[in-house]
C-alpha positions in Angstrom: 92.2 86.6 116.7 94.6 88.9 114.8 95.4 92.3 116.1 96.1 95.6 113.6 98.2 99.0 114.3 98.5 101.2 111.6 100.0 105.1 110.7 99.4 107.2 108.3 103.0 108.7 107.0 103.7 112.0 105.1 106.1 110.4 102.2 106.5 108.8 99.1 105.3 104.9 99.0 108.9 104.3 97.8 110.7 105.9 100.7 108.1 104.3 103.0 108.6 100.7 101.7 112.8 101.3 101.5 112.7 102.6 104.6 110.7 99.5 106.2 112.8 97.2 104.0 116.5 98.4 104.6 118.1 97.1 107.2 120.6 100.3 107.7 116.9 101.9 107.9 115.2 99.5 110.4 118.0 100.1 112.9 116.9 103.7 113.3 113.4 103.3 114.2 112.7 99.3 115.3 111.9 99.9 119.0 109.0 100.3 121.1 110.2 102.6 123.8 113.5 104.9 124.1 115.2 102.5 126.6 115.5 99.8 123.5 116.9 99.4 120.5 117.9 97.4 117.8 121.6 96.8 117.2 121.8 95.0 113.6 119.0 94.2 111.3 119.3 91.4 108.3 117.0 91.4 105.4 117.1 89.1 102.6 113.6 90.6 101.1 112.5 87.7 98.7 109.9 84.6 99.6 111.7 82.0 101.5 114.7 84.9 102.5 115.2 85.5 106.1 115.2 88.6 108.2 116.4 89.2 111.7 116.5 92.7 113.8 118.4 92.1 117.4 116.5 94.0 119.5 118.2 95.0 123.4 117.7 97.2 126.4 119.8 100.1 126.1 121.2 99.3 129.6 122.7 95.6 128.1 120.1 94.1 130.9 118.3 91.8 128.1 117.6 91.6 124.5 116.0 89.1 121.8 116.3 88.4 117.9 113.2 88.9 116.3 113.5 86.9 113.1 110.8 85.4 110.6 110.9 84.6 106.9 108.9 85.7 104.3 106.6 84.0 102.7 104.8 86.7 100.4 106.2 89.7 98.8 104.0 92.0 96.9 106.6 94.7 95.9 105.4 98.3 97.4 102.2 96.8 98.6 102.7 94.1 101.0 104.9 91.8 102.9 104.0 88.5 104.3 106.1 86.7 107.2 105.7 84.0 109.8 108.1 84.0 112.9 108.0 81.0 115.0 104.2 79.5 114.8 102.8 83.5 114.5 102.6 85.4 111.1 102.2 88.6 109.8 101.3 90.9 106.6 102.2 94.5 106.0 100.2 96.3 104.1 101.0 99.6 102.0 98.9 101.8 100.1 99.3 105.0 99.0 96.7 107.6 99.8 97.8 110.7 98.2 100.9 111.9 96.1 102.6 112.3 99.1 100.7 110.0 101.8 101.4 106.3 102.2 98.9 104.4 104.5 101.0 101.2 106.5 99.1 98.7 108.1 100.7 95.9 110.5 98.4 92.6 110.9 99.8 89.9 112.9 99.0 86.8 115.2 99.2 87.9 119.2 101.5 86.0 121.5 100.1 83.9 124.4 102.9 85.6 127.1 101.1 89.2 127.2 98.0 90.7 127.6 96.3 91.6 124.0 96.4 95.3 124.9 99.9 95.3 125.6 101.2 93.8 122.6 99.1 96.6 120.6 100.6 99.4 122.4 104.2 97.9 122.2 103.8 97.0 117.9 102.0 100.8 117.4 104.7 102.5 119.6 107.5 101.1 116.8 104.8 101.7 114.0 105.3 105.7 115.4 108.8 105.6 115.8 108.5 104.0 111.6 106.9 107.0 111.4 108.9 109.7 113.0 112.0 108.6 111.3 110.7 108.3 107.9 109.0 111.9 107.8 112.2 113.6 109.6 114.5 112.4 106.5 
């Protein structure tokens, strides 16, 4: 079972895909709720190159790496990754001059309920969104 969130995002595909690719970026926008956030983000955006965002409670009270590596890289159309025995592929396509369609496909954890890990992986799909239409 593979679960999907995706957003449709008033922009360029070329802002879209720099802004999901940048790590200066993915610090602005790579949380699921307003109490998180991510602190650094690493990208070495080639197959076999590794990424990793560190992702914390505002509050200090916990946080995580999330970190993968790539393992198929379609420029401006999709991104491939596994992180620990999961994967996942991004998908971009642009639907109009100034539309770009993102679609996040990935493997669910066994810790959370199903539901849960949709909500939390479409809430940072919106934040994606907000940031990239508000620069």
């Amino acid at each position: 079972m593979k679960i999907t969130v995706q957003n449709h995002i008033t922009a360029p595909l070329t802002q879209v895909w720099s802004a999901y690719t940048t790590p200066a970026d993915i610090v602005q926008w790579n949380a699921a709720s307003d109490d998180w956030h991510t602190t650094r983000a690493e990208v070495d955006l080639r197959e076999g190159g590794e990424f990793c965002s560190r992702m914390e409670a505002k509050d200090g009270s916990m946080g995580f790496d999330f970190a993968g590596t790539y393992t198929k890289i379609v420029p401006f159309t999709r991104l491939e990754y596994s992180f620990g025995d999961r994967t996942a592929q991004i998908e971009f396509s642009s639907e109009a001059e100034n539309t770009t369609s993102v679609r996040v496909t990935f493997d669910p954890e066994n810790e959370f309920l199903v539901e849960y890990q949709q909500q939390g992986w479409q809430a940072i799909l919106d934040n994606f969104k907000r940031y990239v239409e508000g620069k």
